[in-house]
RORO-280767 format. One record per atom (N, C-alpha, C): x, y, z. Coordinates in pm, whole numbers, plus 50000, padded with zeros to 5 digits. Example, Ala and Ser with C-alpha at 12.3 -4.5 7.8 and 13.67 -1.06 7.14 Angstrom:
! residues 2
513194943150780;512304955050780;513204967050780;512854977550708;513674989450714;512905000350787;
! end
This chain:
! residues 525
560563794389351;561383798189466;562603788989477;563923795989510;565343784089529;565433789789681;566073781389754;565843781789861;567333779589877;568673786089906;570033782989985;570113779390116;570373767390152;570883771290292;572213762290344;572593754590462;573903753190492;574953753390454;575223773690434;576123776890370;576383792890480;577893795790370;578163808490442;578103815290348;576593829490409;576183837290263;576793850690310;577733858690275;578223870790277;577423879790202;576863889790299;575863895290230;575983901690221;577603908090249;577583923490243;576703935490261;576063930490395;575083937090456;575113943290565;576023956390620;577023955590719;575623951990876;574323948790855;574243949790997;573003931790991;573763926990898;573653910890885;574713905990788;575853903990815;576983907590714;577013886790669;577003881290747;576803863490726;575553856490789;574513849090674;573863841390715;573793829690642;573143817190729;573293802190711;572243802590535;571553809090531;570643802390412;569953817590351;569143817990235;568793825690107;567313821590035;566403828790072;565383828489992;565193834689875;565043831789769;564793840889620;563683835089524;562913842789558;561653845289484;561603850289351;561703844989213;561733850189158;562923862589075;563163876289080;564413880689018;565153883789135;564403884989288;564643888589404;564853879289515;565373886389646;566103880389741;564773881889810;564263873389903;563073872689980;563323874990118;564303867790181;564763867590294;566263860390302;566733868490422;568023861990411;567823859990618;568893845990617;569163843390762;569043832290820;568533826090951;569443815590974;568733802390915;569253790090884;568733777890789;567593771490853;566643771390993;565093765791032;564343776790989;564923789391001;563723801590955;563653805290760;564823800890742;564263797890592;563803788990498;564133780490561;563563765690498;561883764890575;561873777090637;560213772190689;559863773190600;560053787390529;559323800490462;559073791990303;559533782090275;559963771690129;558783770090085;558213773089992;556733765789931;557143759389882;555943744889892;555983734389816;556853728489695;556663737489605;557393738589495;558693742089495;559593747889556;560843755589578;561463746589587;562603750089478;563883738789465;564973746589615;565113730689634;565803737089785;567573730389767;568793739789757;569833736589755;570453736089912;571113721489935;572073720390010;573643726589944;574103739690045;575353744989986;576663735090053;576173726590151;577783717890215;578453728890246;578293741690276;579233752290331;579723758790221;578743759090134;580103764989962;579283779190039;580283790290001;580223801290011;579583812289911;578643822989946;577723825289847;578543842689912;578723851789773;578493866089732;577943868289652;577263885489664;576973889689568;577913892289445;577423897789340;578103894389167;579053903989214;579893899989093;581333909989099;580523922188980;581093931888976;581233938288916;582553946388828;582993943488727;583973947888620;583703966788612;584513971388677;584183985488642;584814000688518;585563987988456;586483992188366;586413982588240;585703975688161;585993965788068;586013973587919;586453962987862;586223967787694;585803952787617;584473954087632;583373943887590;584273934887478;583513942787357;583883938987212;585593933587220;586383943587244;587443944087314;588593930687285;587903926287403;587583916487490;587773902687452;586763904087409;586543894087338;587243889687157;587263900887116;588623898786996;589703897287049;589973897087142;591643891887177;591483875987209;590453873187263;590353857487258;590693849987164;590423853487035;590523847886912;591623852786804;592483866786854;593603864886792;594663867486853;596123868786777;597693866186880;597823868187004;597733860687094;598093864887235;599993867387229;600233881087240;601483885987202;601963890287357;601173884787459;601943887387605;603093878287598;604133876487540;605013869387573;606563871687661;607443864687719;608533868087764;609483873887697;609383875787572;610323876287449;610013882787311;610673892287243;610103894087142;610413885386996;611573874687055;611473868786937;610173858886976;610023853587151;608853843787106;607653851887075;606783860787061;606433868187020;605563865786891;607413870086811;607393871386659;607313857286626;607703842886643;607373828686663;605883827486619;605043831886723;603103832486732;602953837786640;603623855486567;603063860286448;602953848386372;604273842986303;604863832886215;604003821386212;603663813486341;602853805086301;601533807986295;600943824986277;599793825486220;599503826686109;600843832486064;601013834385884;600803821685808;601233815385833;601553803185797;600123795985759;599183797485858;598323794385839;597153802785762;597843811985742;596763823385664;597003826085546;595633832285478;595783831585348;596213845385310;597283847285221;597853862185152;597283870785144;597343882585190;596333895185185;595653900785311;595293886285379;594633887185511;595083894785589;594643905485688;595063913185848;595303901285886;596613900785986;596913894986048;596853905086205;596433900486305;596343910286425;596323901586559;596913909486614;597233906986755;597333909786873;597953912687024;597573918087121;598183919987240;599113924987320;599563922387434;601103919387481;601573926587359;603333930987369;603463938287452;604543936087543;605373949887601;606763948087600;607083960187540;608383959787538;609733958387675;608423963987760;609513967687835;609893953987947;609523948987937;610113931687974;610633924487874;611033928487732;611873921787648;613423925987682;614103915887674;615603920187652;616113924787512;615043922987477;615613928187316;614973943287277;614033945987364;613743957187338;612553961287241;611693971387200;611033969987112;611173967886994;609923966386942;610213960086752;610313970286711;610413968786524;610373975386430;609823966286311;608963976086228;608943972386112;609473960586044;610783962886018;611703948085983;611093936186050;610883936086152;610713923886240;609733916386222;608943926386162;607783916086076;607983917485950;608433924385874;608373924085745;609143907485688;610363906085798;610433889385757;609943881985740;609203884685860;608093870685877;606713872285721;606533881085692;605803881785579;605693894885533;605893896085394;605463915585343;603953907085249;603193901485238;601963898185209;601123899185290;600973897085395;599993901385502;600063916285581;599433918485591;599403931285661;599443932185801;600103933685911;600563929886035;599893938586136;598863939186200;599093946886345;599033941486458;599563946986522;599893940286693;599613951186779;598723950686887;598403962786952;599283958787099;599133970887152;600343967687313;599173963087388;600583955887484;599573955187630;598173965287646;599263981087680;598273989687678;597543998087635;597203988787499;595943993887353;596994010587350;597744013987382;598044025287395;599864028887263;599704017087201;600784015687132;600824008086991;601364004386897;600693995786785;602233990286742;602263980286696;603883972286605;602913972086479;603293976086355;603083969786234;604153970786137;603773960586005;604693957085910;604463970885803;605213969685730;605583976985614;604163979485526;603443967385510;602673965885444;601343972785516;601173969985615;600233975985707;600153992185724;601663996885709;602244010385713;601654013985570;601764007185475;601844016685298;600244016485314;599124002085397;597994002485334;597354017385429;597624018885482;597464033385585;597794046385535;598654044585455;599044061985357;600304066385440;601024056685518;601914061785617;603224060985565;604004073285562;605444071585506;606354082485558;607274085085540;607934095785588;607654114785580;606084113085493;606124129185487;604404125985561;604064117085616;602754118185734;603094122885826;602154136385854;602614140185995;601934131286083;602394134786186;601854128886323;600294133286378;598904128386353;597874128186394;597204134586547;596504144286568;596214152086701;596284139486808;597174143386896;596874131587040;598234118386977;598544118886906;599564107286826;600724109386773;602114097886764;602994100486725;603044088286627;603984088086516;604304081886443;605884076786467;606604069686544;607684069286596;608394064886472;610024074386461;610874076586359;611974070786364;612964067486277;614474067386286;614824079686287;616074076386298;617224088886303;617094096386133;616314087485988;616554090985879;614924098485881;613854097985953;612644103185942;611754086485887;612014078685904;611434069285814;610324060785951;608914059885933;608464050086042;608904042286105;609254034486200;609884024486234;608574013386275;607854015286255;606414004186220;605814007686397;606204013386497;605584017786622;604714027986611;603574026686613;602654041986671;602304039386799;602324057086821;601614053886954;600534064786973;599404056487089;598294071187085;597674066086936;597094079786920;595564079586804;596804077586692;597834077086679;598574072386561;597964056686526;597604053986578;597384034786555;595974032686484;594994046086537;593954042986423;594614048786305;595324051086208;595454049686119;595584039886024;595944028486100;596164014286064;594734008586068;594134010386164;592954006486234;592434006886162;591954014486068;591004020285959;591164013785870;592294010885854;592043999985732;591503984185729;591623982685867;591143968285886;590113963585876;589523951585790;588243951085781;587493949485862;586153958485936;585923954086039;584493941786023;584113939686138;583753925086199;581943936486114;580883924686135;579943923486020;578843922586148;578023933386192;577073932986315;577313917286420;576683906686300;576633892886358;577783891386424;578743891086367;580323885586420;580413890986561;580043905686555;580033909786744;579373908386826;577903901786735;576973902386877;577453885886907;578433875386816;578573859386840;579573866286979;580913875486938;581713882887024;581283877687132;580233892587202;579323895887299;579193882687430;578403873587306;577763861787347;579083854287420;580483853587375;581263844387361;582033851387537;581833866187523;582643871087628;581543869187756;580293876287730;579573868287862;580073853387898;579883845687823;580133830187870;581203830987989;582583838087905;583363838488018;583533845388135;582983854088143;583063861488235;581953859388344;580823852988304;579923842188414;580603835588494;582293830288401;582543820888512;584003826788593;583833839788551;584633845988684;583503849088805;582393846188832;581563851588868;581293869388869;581103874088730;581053888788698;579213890088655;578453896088682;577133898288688;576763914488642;578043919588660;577453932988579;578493942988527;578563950688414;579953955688388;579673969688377;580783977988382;580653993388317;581923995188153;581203993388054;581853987487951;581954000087865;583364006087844;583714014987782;584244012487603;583734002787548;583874003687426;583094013687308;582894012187184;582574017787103;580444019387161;580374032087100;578874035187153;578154020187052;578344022586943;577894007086853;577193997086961;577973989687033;577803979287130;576173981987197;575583995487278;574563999087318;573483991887206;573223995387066;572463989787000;572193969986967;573773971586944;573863954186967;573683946487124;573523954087232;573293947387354;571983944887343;570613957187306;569853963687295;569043947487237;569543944487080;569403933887028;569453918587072;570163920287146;570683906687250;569973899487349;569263913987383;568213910387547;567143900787432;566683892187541;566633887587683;568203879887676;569203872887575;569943863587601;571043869587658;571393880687668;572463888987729;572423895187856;572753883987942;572223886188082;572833897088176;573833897588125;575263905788227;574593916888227;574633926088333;574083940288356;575053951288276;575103960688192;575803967388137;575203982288191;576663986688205;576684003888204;577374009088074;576374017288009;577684016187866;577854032387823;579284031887850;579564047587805;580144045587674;581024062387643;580614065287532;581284077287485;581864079187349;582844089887334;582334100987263;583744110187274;583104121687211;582014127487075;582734115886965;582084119386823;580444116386879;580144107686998;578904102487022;577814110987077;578104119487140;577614129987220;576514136187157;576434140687025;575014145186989;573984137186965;574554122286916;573714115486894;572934107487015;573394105687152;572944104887259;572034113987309;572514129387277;571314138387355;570034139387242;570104138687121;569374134387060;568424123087061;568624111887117;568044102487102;567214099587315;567524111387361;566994123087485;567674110887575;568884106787540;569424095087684;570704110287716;570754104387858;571954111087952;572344102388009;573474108988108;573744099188207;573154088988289;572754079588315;571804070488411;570514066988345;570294071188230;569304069188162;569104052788176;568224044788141;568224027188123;567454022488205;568154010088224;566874001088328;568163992688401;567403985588484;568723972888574;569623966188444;569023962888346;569993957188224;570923964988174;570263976388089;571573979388028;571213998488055;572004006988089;571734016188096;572804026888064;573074036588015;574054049788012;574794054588097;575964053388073;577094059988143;577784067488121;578444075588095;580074083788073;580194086987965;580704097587930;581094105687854;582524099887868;583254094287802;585094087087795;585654099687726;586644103287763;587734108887764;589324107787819;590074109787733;591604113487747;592214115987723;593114118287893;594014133287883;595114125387885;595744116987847;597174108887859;596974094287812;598244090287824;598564081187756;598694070987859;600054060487876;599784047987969;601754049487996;601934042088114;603114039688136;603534032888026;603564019687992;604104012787911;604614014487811;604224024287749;604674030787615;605554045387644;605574049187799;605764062287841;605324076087782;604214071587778;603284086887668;602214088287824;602384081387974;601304089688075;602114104488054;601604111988078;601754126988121;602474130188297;602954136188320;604104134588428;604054153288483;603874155688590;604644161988602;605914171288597;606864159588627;608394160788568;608964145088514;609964150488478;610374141888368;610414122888425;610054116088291;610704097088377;612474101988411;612044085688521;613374089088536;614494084788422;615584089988416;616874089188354;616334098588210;615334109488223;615324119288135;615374131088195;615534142188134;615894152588180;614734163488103;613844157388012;612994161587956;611524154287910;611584144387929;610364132487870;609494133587968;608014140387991;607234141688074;606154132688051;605984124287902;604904118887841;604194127787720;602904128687726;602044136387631;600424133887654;600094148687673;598544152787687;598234149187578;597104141287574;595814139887410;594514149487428;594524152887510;593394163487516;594164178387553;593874188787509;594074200387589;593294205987694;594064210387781;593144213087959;592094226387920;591994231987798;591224240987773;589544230187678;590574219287618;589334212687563;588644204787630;589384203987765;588584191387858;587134202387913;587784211487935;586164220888005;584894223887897;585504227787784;584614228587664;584014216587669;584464210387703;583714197687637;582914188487758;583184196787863;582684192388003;581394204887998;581334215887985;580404227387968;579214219587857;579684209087749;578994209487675;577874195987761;578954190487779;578194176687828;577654176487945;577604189688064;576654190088132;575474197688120;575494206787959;574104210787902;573154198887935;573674187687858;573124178287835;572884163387936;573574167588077;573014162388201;573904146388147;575214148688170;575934144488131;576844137388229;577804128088230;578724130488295;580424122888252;581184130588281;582834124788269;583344115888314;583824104288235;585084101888287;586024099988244;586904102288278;588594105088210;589554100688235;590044095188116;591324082388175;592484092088188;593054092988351;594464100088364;595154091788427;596194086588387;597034079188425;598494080688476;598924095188439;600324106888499;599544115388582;600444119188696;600334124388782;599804143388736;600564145788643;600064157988555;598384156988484;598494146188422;597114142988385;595824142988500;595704136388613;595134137988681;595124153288773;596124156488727;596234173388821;595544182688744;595484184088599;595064189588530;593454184588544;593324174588509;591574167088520;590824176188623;591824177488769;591114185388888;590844192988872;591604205988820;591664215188778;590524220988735;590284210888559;589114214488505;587824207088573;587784199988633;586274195288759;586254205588848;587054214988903;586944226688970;585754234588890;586524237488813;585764247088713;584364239288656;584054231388631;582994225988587;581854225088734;582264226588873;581294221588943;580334225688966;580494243588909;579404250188979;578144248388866;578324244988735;578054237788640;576564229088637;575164231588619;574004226888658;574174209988540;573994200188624;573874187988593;573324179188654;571444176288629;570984167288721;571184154788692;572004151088607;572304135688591;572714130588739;571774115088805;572914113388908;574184101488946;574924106088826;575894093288844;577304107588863;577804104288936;579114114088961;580104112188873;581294122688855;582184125388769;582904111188815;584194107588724;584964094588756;586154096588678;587334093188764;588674092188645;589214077088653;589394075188549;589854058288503;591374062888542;591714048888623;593014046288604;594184052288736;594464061988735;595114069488877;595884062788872;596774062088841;598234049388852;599494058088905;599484074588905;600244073789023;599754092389004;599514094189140;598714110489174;599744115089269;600194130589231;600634137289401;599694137589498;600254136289585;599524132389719;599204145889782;599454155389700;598324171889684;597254173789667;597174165189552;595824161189490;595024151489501;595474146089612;593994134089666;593074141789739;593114154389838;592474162389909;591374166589823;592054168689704;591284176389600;590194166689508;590704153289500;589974147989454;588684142289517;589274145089690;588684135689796;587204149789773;587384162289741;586724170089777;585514173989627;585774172189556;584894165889468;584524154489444;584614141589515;583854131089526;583684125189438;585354127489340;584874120889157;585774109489206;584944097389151;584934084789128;586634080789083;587064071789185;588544067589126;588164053289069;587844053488972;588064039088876;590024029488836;589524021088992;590914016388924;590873998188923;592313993888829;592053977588817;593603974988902;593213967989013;594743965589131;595473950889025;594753943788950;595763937088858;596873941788785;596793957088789;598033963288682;599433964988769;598953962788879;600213967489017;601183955289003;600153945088919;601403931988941;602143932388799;601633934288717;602033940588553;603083952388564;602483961688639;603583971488623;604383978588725;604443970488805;605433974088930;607063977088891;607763964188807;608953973188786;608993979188673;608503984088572;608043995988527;607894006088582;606994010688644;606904019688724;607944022888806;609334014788841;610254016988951;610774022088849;610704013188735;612304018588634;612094034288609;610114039688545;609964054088544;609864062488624;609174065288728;608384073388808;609034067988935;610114061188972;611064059289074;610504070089226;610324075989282;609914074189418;608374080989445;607934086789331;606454086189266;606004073689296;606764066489288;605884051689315;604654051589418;605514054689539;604534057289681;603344061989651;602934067789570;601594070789558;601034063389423;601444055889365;601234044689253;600734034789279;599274038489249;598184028889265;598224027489409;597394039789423;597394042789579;596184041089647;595684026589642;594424022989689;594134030989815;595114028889918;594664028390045;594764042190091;595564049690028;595164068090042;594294072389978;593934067689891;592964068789812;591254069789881;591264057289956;590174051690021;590094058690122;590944058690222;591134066890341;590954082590313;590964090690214;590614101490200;589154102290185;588364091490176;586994089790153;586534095089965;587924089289882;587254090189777;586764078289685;585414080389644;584764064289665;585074056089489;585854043989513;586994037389474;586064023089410;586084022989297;585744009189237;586554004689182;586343992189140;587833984489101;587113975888942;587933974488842;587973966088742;589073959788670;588993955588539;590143948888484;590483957488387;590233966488323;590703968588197;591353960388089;589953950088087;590303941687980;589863945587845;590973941987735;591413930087766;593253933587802;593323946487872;594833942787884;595063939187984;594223935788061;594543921688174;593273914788185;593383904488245;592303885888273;591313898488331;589483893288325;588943901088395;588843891388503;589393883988559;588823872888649;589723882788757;588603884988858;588813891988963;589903888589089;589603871789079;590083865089211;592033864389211;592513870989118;593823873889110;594023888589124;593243895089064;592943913389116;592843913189291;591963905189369;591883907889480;593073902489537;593883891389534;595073885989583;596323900689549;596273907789420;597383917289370;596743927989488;595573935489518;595113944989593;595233942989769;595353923789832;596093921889953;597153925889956;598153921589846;599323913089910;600443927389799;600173931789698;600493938089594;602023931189583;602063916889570;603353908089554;602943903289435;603843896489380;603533892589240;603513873489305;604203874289397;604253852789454;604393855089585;604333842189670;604423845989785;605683841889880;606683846689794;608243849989815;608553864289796;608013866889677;608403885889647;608273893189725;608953904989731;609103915589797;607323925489804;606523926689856;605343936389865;605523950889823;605033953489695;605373966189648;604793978689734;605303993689833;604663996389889;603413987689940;603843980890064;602723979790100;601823985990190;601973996890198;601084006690281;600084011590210;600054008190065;598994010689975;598043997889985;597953984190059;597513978090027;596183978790096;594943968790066;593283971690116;593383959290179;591913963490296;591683947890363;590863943190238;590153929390309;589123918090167;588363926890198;587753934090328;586063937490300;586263950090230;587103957490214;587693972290148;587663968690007;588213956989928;588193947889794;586973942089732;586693937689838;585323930789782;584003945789760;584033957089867;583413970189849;583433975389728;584813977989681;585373983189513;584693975689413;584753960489432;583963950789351;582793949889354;582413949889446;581073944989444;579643957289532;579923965389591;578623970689642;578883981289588;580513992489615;580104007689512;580144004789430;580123998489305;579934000789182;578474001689083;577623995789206;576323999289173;575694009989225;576754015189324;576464029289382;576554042189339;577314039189257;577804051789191;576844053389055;575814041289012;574834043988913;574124043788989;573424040889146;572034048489169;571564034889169;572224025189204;571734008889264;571884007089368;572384015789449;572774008189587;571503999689650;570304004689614;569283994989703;568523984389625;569333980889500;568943970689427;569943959289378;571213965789399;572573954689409;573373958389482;574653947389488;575473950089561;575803939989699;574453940889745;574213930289890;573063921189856;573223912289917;572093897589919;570933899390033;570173910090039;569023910490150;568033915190055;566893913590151;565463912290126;565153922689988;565073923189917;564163935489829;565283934789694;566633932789725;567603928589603;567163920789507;567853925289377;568483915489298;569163905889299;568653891089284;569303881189332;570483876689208;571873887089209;572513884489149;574173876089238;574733872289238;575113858389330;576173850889292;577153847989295;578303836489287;578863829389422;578333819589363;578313804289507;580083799989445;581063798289598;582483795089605;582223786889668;583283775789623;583663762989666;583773765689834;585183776689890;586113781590002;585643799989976;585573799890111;585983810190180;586413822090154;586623830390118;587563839090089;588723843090231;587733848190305;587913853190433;588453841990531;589013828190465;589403813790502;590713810890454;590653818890343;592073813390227;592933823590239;594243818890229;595473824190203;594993835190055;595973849290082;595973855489910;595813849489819;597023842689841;597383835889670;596673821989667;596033818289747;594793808889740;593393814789667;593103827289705;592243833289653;592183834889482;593673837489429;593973837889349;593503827889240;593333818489291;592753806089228;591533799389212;591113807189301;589623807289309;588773806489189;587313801289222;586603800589097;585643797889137;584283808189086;582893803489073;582403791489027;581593781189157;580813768489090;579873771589031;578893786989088;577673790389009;577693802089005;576873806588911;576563824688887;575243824088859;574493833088930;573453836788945;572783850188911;572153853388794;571713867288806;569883870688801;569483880888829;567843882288908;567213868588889;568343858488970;567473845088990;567493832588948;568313835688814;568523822988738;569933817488723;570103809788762;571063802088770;571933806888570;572893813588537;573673813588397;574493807288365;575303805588460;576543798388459;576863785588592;577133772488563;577683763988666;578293753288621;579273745188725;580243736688747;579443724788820;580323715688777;579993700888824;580243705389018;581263714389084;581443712789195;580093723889247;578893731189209;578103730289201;576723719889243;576353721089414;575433710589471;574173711789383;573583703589317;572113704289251;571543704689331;571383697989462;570063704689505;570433697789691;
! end
């Protein structure tokens, strides 16, 4: 038995929402409430922590990650830079250090904060035609490679362009080393990939960190692969996983008789992944009408609105369920469309439909979304990433861009993640971008009529997201009969300034009980 008490425990319990102290028995919460009535209840044995007032929630939850992901960007080019020559600098001094022949790869360009504009081909081919170059965008939704990377791919001026993908051209037809969309697995394919071990060290390496955002359970949309290697991992792979799963995967799931919600509290089945668009950053979301200063550029559908139902008909044979990254206002209109048509559709799976992303919807179609009750999966860190972006495209579209708070207020039920790795999964800067949607606390507040209160933030994070798999009465909140999953704060939330929050950091993480992760500012006992 651990025994918490002189502390402030947020229990997200709306009808005991703060108490002084925490009993946990084992994987569970025993009792929660005030510090003489729980320290009675202490057997002998029970390690009993003085908190000095450190502040205790339940686990965050990541409702958007990309595991594997994730964790390969840790270990190669961090290409978020101000610049594309500093950038190309990081390629250079990786070459340098590498041996001839080797992939060289990397992560987290955007062009559209360079003054120089995007790359080409050339731009690495300087820096080396012996290595083979890829660089993926910010938003995995784009690729830079060298010449060499281009020939080892079969890619040249008479490749067409791949279903869902472009191969971006000169004026002579010749690659200019940019794909975008499913153009980039072409490159992809050639890269050698990582050797079982290498991902489950991955795995291991990305839990570590993400313990010490205080994150306790994820909904992790990478490759179906990962399910078997988690599978392998238990008991040492503590983080709770929801793990969806793409199309080529689909028979081999109903085959192996899992559906939606299938699993246990560890690791269990989620989603059918799909998409109908692309990402701002690269301007391939799908639009309505045109970005601005075009008169024709709407983006580009990767799915067709006839293949999204086929393939929704198929996957609720099989007690299934969707979710679909739409990120243009067209994309998500269309998504409705076909969830219309799919509802009358027999599917006893019970985890509800969900669309990743919503980064900017007509405000027609929130009624509609509000009225099928499909899941808005969004990460409020991208609002600080792509705010003037979004002004420069989708200019008075904005207003409904990343529209938490119409969103919510329509009663459509709203979880929040990082979509890492193209942003930090550490939450406590997501919740400061979802107050304040300022990038410092001088800047101008982007729409802020879109913005959420903390208990509206911390909800997205932390209690629906186990709701929407059919946990609500086993996570989420810190009372009696729970999972004692848990991150003890130094401060306050509900004490600190935004951009104080921002800085924030778990002393301990706690999941069904055991202490995983902690800091020296961490009371032993």
């Amino acid at each position: 038995m651990i025994i918490f008490h002189n502390g402030k425990i947020r229990t997200l319990n709306a009808l005991q929402p703060v108490v002084e102290a925490l009993a946990v028995q084992g994987e569970t919460i025993l009792a929660a409430g005030k510090n003489e009535d729980i320290i009675n209840i202490a057997a002998p044995e029970a390690r009993v922590i003085d908190l000095h007032g450190q502040t205790v929630l339940p686990g965050f939850t990541d409702s958007h990650i990309h595991l594997l992901q994730y964790g390969l960007k840790l270990s190669q080019i961090d290409c978020e830079t101000i610049s594309r020559a500093a950038c190309l600098a990081r390629v250079a001094k990786k070459v340098q250090a590498t041996t001839p022949g080797t992939w060289i790869t990397g992560q987290g360009w955007n062009h559209n904060i360079w003054h120089e504009g995007i790359g080409h081909k050339h731009d690495l081919d300087h820096i080396s035609n012996l290595h083979p170059i890829f660089l993926a965008a910010k938003s995995l939704h784009a690729s830079w490679c060298n010449s060499l990377a281009l020939q080892l791919a079969g890619i040249d001026r008479h490749t067409p362009d791949p279903p869902g993908g472009t191969i971006v051209r000169d004026e002579n037809g010749e690659p200019t080393g940019i794909l975008l969309e499913s153009a980039s697995a072409l490159v992809e394919a050639c890269i050698p990939p990582l050797q079982a071990s290498q991902k489950r060290e991955v795995l291991l390496n990305v839990q570590q960190q993400l313990l010490r955002y205080g994150i306790t359970s994820v909904h992790d949309v990478d490759d179906w692969e990962i399910y078997a290697l988690l599978q392998e991992l238990q008991p040492t792979f503590f983080i709770r996983v929801t793990k969806s799963f793409h199309r080529s995967d689909l028979e081999e799931i109903h085959h192996a008789g899992l559906y939606s919600g299938a699993g246990n509290d560890q690791l269990n089945v989620g989603w059918l992944k799909l998409f109908m668009d692309g990402a701002l950053g690269p301007q391939t979301a799908a639009m309505l009408s045109p970005y601005e200063g075009s008169t024709s550029h709407c983006g580009m559908l990767t799915l067709p609105a006839a293949e999204l139902f086929e393939i929704g008909k198929e996957a609720a044979h099989y007690n299934i369920r969707l979710e679909v990254h739409a990120i243009g206002d067209k994309a998500i209109h269309i998504t409705l469309d076909k969830m219309e048509q799919l509802t009358p559709l027999k599917n006893t799976s019970p985890l509800p439909h969900r669309m990743e992303h919503v980064q900017v919807i007509d405000p027609l179609d929130i009624p509609r979304m509000a009225h099928l009750q499909m899941v808005a999966s969004m990460q409020p860190i991208h609002v600080i990433s792509d705010m003037d972006t979004a002004d420069r495209y989708w200019g008075k579209r904005c207003a409904f861009s990343y529209a938490w708070h119409a969103i919510d207020e329509a009663g459509i039920p709203l979880v929040f993640g990082s979509d890492a790795p193209v942003e930090t999964p550490n939450p406590f800067p997501a919740i400061q971008a979802a107050l304040t949607r300022q990038k410092s606390p001088t800047s101008r507040s982007w729409f802020p009529q879109q913005r959420l209160s903390l208990n509206k933030i911390l909800s997205a994070y932390i209690s629906r997201s186990p709701a929407i798999i059919g946990k609500q009465h086993r996570l989420g909140q810190l009372q009696p009969g729970f999972l004692a999953d848990l991150v003890v704060l130094s401060d306050d939330l509900f004490q600190s300034d935004a951009f104080e929050i921002a800085q924030l950091s778990p002393s301990a993480t706690m999941i069904s009980g055991e202490f995983r992760w902690m800091d020296d500012r961490f009371p032993m006992s």
